[in-house]
PDB file of N, CA, C and O in Angstrom:
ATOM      1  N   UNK A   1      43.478  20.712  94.994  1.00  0.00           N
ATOM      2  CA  UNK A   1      43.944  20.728  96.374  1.00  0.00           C
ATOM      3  C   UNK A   1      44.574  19.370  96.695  1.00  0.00           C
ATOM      4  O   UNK A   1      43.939  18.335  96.492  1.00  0.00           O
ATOM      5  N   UNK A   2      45.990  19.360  97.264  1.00  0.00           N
ATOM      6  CA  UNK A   2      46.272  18.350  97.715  1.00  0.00           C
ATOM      7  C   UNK A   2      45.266  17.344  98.853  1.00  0.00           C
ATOM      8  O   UNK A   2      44.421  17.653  99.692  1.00  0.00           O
ATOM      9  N   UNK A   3      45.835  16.027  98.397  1.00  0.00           N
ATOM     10  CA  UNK A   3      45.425  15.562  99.841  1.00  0.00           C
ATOM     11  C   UNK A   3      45.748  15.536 100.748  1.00  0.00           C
ATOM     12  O   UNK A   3      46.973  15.506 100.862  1.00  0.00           O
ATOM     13  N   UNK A   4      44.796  15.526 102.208  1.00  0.00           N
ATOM     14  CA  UNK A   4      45.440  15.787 103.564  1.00  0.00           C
ATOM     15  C   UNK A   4      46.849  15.123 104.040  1.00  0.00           C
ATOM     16  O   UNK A   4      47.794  15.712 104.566  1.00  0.00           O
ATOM     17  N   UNK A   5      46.768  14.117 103.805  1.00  0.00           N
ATOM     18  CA  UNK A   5      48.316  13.046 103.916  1.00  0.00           C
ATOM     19  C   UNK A   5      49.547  13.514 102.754  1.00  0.00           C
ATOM     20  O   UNK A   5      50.755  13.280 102.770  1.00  0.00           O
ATOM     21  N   UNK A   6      48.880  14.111 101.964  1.00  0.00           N
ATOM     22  CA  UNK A   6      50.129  14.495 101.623  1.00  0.00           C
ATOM     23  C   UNK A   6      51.704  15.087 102.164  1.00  0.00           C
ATOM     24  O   UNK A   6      52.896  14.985 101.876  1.00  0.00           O
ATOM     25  N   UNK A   7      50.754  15.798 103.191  1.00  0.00           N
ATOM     26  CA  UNK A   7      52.235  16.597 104.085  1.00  0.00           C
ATOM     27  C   UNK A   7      53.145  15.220 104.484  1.00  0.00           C
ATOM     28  O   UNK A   7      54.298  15.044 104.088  1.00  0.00           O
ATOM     29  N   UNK A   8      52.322  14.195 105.429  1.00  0.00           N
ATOM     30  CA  UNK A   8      52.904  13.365 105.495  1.00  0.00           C
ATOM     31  C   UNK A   8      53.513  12.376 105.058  1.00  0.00           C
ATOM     32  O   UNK A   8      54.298  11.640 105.657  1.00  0.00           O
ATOM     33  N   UNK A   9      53.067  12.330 103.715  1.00  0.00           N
ATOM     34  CA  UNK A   9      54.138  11.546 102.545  1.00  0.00           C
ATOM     35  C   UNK A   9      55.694  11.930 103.006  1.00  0.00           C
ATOM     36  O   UNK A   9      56.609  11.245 103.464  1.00  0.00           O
ATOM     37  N   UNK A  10      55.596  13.034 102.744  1.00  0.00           N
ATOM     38  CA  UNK A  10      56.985  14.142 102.571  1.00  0.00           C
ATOM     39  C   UNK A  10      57.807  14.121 103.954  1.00  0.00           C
ATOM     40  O   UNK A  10      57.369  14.727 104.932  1.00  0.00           O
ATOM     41  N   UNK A  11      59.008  13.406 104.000  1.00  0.00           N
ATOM     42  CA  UNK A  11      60.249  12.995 105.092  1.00  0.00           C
ATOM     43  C   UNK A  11      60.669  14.634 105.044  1.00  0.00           C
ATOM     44  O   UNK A  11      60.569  15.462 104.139  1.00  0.00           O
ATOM     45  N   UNK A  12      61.133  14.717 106.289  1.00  0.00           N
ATOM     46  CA  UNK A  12      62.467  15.560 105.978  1.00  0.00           C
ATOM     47  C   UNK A  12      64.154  14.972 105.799  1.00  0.00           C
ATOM     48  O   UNK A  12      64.555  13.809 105.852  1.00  0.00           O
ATOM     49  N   UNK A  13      64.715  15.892 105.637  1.00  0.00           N
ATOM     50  CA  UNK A  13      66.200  15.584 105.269  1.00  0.00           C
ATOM     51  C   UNK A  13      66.932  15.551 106.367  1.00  0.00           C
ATOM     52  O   UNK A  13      67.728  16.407 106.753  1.00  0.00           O
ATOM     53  N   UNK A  14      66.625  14.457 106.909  1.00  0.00           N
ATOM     54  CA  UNK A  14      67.216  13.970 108.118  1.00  0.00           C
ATOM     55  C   UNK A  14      68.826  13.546 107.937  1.00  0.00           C
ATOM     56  O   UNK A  14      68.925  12.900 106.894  1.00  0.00           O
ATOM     57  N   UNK A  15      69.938  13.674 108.511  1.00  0.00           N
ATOM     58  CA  UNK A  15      71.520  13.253 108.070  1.00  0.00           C
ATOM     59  C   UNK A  15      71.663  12.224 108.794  1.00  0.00           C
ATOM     60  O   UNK A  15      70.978  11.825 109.736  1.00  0.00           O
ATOM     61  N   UNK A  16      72.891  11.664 108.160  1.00  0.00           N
ATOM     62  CA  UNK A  16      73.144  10.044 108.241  1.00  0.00           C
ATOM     63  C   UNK A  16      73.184   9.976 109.863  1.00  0.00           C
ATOM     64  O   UNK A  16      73.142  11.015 110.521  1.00  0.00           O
ATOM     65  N   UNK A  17      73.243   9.071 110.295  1.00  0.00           N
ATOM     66  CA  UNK A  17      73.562   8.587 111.781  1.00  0.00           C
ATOM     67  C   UNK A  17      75.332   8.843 111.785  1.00  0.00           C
ATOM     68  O   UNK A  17      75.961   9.697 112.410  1.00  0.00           O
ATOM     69  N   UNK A  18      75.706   8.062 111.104  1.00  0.00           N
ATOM     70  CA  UNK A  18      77.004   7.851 111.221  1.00  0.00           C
ATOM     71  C   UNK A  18      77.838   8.387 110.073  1.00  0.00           C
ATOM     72  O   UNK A  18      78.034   7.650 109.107  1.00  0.00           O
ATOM     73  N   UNK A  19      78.442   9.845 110.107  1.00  0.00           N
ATOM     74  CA  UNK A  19      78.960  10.306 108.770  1.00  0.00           C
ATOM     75  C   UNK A  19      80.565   9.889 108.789  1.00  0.00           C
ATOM     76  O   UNK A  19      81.127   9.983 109.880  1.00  0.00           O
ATOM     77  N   UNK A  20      81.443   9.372 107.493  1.00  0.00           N
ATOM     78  CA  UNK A  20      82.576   9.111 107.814  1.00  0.00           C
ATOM     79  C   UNK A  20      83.214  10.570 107.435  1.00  0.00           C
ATOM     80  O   UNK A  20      82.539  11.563 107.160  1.00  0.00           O
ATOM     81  N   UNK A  21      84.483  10.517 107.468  1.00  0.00           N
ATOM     82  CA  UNK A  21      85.549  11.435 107.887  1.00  0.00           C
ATOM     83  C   UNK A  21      85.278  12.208 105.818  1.00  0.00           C
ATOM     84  O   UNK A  21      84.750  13.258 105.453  1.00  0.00           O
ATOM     85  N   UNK A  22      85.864  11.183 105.075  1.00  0.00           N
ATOM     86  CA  UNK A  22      85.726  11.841 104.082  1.00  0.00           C
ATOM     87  C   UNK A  22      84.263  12.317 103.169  1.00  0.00           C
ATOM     88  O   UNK A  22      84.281  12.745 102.014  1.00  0.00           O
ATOM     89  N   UNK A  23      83.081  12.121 103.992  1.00  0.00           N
ATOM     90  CA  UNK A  23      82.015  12.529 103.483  1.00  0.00           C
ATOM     91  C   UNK A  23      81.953  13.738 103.889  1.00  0.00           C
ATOM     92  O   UNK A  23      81.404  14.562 103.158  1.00  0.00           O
ATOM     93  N   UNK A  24      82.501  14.140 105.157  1.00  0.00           N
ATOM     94  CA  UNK A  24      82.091  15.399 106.094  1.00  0.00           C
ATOM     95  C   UNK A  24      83.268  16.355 105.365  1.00  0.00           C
ATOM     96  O   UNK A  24      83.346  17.572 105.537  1.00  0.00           O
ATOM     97  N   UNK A  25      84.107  15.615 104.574  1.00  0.00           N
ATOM     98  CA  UNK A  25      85.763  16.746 103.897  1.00  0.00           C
ATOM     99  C   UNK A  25      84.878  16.609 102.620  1.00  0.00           C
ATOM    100  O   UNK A  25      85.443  17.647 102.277  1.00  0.00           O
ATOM    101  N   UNK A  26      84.202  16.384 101.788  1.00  0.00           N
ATOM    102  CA  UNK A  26      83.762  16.367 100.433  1.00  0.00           C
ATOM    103  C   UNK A  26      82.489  17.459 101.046  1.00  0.00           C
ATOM    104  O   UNK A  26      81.958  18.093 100.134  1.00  0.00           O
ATOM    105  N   UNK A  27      82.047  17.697 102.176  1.00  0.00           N
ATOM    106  CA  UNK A  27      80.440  19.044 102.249  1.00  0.00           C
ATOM    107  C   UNK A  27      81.161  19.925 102.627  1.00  0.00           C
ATOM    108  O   UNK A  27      80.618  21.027 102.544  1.00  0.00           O
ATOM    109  N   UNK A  28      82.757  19.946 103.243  1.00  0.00           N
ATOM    110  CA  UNK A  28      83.451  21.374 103.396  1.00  0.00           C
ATOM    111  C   UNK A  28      84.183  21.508 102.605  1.00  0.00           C
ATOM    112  O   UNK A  28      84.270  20.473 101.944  1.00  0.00           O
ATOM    113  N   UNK A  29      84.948  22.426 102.198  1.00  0.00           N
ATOM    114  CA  UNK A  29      86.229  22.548 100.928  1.00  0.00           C
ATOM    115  C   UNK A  29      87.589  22.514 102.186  1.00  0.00           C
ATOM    116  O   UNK A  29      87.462  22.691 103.397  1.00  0.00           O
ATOM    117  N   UNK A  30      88.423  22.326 101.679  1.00  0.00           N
ATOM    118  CA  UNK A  30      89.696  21.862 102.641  1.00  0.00           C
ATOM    119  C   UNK A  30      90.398  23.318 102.954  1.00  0.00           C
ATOM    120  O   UNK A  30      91.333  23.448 103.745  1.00  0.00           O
ATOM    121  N   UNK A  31      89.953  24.116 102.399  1.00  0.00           N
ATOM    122  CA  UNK A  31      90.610  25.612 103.182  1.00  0.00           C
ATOM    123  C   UNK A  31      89.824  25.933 104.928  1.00  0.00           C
ATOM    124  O   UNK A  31      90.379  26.619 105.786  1.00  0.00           O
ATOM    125  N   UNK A  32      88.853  25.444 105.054  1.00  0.00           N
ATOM    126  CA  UNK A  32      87.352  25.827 105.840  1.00  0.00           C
ATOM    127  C   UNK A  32      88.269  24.647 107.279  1.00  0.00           C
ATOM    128  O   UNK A  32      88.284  24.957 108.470  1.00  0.00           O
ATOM    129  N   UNK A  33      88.855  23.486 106.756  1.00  0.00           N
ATOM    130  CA  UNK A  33      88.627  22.713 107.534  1.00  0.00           C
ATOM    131  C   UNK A  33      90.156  22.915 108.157  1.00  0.00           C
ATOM    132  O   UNK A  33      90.399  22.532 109.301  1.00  0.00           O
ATOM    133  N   UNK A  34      91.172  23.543 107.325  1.00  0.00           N
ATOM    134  CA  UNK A  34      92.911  24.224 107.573  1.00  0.00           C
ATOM    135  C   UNK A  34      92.575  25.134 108.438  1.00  0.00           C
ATOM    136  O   UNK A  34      92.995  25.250 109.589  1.00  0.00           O
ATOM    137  N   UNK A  35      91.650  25.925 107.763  1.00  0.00           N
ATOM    138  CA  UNK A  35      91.039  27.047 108.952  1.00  0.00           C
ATOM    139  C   UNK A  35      91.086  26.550 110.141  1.00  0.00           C
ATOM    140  O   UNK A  35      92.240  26.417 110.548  1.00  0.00           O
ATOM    141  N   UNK A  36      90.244  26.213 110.883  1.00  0.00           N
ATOM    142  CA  UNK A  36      89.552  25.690 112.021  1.00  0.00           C
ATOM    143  C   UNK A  36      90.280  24.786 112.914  1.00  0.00           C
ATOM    144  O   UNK A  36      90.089  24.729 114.128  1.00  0.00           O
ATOM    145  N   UNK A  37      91.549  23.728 111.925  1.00  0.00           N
ATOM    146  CA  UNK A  37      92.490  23.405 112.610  1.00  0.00           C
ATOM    147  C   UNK A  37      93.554  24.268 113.380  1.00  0.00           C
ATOM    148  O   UNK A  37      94.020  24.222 114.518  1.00  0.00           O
ATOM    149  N   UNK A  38      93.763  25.157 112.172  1.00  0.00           N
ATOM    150  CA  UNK A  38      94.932  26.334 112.917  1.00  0.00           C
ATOM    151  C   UNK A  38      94.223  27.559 114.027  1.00  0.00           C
ATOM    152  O   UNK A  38      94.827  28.110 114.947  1.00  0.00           O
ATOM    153  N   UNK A  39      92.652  27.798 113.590  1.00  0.00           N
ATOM    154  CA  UNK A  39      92.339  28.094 115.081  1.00  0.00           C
ATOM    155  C   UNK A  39      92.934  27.412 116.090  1.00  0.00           C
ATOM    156  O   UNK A  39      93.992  27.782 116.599  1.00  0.00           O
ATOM    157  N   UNK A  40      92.073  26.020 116.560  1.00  0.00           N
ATOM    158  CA  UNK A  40      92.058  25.323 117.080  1.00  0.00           C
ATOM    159  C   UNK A  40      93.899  25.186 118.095  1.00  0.00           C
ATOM    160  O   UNK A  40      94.103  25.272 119.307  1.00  0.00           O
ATOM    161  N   UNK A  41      95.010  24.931 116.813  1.00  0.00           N
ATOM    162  CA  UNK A  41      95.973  25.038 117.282  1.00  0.00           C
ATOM    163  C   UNK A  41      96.570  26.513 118.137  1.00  0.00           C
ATOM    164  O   UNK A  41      97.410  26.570 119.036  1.00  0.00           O
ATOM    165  N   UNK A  42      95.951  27.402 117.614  1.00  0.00           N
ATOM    166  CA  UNK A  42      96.467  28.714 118.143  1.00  0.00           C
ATOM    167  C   UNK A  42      95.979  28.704 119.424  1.00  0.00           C
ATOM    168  O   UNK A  42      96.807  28.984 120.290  1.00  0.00           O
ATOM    169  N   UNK A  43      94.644  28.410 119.853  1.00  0.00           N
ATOM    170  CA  UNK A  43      94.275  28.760 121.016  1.00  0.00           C
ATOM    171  C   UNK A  43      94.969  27.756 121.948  1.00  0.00           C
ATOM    172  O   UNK A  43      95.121  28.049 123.134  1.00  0.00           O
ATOM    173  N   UNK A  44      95.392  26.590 121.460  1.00  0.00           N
ATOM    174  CA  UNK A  44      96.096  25.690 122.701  1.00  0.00           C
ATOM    175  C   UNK A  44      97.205  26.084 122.767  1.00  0.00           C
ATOM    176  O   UNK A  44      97.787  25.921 123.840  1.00  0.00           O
ATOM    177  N   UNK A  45      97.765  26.609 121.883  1.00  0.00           N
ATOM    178  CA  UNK A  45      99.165  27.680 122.007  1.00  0.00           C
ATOM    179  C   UNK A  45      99.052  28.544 123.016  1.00  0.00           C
ATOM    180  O   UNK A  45      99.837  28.728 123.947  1.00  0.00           O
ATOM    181  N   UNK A  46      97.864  29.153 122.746  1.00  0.00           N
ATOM    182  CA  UNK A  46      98.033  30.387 123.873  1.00  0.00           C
ATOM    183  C   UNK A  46      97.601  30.174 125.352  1.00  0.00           C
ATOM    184  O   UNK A  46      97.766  30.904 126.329  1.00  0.00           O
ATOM    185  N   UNK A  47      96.954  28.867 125.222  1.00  0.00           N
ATOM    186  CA  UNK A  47      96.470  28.266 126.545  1.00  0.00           C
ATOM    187  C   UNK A  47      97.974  27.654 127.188  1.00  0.00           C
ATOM    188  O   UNK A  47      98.373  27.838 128.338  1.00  0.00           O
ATOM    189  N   UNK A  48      98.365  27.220 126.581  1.00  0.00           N
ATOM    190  CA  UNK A  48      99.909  26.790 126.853  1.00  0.00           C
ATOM    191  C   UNK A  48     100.702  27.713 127.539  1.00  0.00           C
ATOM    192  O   UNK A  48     101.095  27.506 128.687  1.00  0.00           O
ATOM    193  N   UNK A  49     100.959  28.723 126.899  1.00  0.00           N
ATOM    194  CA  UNK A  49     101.659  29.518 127.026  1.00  0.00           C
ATOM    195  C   UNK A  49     100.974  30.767 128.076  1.00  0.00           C
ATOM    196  O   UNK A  49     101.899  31.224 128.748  1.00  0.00           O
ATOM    197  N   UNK A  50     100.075  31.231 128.308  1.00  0.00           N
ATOM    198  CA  UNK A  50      99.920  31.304 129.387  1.00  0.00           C
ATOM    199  C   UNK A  50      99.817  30.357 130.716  1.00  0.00           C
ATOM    200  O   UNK A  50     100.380  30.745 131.740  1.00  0.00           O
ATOM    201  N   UNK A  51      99.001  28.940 130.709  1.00  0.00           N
ATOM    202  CA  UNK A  51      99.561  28.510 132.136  1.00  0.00           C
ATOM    203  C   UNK A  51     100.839  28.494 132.124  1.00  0.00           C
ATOM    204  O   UNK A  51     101.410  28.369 133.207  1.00  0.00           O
ATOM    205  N   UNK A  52     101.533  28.602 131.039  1.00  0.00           N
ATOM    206  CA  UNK A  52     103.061  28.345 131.638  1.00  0.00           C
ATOM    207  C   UNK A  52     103.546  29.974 132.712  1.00  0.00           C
ATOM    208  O   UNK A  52     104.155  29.812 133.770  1.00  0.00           O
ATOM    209  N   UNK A  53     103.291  30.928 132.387  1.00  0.00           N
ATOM    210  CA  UNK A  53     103.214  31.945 132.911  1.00  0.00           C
ATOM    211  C   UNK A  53     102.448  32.356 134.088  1.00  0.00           C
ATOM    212  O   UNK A  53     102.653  33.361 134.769  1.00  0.00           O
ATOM    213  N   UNK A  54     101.379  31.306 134.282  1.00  0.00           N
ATOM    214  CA  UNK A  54     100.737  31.630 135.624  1.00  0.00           C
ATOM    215  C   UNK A  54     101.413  30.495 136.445  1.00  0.00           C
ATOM    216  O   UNK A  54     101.501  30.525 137.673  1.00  0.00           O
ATOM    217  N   UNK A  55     101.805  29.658 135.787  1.00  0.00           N
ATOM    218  CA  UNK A  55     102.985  28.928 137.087  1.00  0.00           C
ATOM    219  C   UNK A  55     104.480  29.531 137.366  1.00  0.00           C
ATOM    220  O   UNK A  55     105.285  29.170 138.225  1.00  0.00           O
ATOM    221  N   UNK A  56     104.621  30.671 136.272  1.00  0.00           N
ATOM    222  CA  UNK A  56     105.961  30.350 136.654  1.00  0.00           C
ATOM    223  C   UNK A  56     106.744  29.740 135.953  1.00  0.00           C
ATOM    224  O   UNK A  56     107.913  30.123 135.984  1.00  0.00           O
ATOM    225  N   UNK A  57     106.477  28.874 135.299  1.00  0.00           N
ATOM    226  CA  UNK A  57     107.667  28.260 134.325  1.00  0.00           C
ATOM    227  C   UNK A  57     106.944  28.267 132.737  1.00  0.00           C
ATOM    228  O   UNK A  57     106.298  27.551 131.972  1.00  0.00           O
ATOM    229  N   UNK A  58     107.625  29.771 132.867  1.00  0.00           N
ATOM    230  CA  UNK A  58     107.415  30.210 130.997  1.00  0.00           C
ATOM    231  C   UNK A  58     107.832  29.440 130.140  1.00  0.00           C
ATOM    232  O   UNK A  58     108.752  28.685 130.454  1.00  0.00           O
ATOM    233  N   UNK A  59     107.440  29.410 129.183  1.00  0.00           N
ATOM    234  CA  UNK A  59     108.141  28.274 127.374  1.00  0.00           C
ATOM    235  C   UNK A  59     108.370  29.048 126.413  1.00  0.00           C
ATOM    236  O   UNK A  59     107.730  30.097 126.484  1.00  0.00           O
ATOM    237  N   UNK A  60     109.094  28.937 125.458  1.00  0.00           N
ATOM    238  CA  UNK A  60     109.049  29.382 124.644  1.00  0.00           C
ATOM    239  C   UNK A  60     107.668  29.223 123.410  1.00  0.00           C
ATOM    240  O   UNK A  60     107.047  28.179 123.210  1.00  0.00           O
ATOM    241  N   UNK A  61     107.439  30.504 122.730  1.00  0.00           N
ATOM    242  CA  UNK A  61     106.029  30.046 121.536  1.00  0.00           C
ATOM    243  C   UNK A  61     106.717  29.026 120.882  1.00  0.00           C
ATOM    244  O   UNK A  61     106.467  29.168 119.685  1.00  0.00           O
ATOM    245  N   UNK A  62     107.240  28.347 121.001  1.00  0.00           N
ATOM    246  CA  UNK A  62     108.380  27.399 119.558  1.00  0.00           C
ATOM    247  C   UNK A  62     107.852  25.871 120.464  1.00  0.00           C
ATOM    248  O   UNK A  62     107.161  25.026 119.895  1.00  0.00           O
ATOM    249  N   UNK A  63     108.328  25.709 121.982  1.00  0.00           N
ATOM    250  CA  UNK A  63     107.624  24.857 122.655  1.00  0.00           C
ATOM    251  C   UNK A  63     106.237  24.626 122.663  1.00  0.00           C
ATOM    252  O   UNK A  63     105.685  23.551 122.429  1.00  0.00           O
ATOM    253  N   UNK A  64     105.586  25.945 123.011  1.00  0.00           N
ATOM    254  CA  UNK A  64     104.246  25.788 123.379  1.00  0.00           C
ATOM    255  C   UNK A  64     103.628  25.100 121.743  1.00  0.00           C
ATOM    256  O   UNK A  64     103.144  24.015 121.418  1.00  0.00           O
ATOM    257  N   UNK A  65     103.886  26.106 121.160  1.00  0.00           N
ATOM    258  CA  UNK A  65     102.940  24.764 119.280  1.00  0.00           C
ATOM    259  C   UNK A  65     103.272  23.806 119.171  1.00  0.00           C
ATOM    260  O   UNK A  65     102.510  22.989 118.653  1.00  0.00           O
ATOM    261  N   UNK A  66     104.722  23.365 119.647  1.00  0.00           N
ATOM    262  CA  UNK A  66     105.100  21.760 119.493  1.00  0.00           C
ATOM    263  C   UNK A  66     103.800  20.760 120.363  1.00  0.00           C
ATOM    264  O   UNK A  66     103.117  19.875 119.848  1.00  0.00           O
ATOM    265  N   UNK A  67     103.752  21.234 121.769  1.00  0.00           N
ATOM    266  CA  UNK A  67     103.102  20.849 122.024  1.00  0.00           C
ATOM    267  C   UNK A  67     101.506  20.961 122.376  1.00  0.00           C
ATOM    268  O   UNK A  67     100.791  20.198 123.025  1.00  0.00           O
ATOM    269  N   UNK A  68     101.271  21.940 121.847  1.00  0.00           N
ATOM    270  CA  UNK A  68      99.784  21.841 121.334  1.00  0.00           C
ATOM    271  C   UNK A  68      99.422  21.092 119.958  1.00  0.00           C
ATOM    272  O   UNK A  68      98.284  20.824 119.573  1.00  0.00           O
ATOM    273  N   UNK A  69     100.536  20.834 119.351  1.00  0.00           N
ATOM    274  CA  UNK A  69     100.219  20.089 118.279  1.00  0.00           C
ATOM    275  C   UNK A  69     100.332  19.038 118.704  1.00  0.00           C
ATOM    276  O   UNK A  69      99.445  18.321 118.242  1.00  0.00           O
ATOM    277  N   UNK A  70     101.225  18.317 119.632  1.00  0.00           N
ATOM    278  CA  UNK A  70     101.341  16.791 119.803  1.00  0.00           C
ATOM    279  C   UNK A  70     100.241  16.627 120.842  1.00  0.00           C
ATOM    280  O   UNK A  70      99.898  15.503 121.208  1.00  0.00           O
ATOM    281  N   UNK A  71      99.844  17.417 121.182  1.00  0.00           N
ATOM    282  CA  UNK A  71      98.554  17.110 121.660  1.00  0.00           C
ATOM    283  C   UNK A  71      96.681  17.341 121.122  1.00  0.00           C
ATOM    284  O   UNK A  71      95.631  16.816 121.493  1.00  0.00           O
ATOM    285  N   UNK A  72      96.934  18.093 120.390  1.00  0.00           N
ATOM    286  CA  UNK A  72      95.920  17.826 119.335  1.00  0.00           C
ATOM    287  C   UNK A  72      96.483  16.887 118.207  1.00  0.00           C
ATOM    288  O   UNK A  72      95.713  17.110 117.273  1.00  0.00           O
ATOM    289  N   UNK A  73      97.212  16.149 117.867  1.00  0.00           N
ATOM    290  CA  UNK A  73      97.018  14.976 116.882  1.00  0.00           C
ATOM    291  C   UNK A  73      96.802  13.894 117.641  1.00  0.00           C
ATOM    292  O   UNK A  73      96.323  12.934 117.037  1.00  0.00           O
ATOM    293  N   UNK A  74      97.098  13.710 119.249  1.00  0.00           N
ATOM    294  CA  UNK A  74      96.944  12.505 119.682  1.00  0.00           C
ATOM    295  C   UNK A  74      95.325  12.407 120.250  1.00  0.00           C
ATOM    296  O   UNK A  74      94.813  11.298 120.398  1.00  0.00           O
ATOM    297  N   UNK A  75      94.531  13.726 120.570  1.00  0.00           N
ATOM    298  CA  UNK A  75      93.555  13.972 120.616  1.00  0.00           C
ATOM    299  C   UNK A  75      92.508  13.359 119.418  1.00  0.00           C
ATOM    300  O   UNK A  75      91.637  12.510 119.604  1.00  0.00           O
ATOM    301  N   UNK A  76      92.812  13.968 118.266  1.00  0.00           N
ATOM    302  CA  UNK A  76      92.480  13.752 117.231  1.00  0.00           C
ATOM    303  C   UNK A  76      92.495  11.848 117.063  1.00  0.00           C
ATOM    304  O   UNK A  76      91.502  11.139 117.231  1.00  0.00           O
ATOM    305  N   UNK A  77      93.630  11.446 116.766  1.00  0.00           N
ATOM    306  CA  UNK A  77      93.438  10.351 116.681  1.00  0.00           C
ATOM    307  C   UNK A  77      92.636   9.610 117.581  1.00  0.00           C
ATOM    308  O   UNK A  77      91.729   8.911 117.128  1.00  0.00           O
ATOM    309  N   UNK A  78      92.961   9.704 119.415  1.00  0.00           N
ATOM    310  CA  UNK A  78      92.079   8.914 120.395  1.00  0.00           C
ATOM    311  C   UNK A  78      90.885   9.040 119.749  1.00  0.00           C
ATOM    312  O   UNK A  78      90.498   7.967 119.285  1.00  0.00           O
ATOM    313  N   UNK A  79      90.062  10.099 119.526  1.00  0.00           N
ATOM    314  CA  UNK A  79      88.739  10.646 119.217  1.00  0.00           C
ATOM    315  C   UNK A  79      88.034   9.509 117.915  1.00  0.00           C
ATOM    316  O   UNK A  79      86.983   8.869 117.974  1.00  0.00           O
ATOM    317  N   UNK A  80      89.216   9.579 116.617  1.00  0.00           N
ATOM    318  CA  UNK A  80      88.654   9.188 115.756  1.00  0.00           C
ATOM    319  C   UNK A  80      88.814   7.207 116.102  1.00  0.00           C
ATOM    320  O   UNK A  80      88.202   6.385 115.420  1.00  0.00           O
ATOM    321  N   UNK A  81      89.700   6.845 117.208  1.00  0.00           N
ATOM    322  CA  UNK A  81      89.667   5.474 117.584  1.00  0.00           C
ATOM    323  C   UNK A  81      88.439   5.044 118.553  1.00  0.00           C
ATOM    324  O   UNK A  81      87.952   3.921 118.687  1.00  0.00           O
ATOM    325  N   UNK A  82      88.145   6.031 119.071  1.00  0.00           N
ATOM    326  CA  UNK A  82      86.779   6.033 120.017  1.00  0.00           C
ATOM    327  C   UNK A  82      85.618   5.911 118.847  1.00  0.00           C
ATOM    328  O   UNK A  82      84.558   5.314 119.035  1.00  0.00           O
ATOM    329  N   UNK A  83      85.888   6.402 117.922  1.00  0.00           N
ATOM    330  CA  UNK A  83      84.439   6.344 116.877  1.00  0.00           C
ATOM    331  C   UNK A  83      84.389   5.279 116.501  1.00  0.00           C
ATOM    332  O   UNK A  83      83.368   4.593 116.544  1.00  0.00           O
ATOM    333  N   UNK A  84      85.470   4.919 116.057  1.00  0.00           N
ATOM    334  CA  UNK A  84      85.417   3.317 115.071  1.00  0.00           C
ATOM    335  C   UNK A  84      85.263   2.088 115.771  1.00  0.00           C
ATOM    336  O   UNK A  84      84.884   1.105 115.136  1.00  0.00           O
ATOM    337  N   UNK A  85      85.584   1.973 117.402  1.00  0.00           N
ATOM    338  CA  UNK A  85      85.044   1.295 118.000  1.00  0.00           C
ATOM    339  C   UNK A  85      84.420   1.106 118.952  1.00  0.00           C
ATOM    340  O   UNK A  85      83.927   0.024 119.269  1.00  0.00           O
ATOM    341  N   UNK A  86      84.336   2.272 119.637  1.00  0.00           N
ATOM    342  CA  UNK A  86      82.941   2.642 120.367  1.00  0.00           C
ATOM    343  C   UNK A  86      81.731   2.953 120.017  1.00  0.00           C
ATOM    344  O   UNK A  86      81.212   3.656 120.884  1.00  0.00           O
ATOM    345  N   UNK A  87      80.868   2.689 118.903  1.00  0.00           N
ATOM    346  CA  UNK A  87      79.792   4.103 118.232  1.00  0.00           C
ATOM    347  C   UNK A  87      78.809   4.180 119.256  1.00  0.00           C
ATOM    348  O   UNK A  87      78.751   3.274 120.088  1.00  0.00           O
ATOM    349  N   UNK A  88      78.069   5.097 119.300  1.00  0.00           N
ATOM    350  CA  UNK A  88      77.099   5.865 120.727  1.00  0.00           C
ATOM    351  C   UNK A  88      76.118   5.000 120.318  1.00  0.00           C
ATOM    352  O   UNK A  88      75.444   4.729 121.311  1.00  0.00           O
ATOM    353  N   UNK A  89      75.568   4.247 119.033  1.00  0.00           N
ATOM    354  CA  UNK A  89      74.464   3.510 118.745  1.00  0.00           C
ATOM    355  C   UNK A  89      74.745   2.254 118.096  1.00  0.00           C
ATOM    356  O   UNK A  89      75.512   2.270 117.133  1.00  0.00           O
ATOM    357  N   UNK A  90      74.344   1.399 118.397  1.00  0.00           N
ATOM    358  CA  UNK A  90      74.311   0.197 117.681  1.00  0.00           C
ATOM    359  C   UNK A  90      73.283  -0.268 116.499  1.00  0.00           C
ATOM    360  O   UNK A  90      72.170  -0.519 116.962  1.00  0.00           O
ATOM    361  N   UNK A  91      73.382  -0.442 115.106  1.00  0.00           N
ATOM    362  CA  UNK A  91      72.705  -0.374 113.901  1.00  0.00           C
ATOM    363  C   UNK A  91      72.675  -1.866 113.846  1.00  0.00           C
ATOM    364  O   UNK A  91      73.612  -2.659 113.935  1.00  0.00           O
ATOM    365  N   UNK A  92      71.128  -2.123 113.646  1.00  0.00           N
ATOM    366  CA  UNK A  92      70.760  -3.317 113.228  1.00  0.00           C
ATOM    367  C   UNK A  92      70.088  -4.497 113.995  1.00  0.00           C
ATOM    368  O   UNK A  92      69.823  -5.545 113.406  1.00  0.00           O
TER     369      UNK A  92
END
């Protein structure tokens, strides 16, 4: 029979505090992560493209991805500039 402390020897598999960009692309395969971008882009497409239609000033789908894309890469980037020098915790 084990000993009583044994359970407590045993950590769990707690994940890093701070994971970088290419650790989190090496635990997904890069089809998973194309995926999820082009969701991502479709629905601001269609978010686009309908308010443009509930105002009144329709776009073309050719407009609306232009700019759901220039607005998810600048998203993207703010986000990943907020990480690198904002972090939510301070280590050490």
């Amino acid at each position: 029979m084990p000993p009583a402390d044994a359970k407590a020897q045993v950590k769990p598999p707690y994940r890093k505090h701070r994971e970088t960009y290419r650790e989190a692309v090496k635990r997904r395969r890069w089809w998973v992560l194309i995926s999820l971008w082009a969701m991502w882009w479709a629905a601001v497409t269609a978010a686009f493209a309908l308010l443009g239609a509930v105002t009144d000033q329709p776009m073309g789908l050719g407009e609306c991805a232009a700019g759901a894309a220039f607005v998810i890469v600048v998203g993207e980037l703010g986000d990943r500039l907020r990480r690198r020098f904002f972090p939510r915790r301070k280590v050490g």
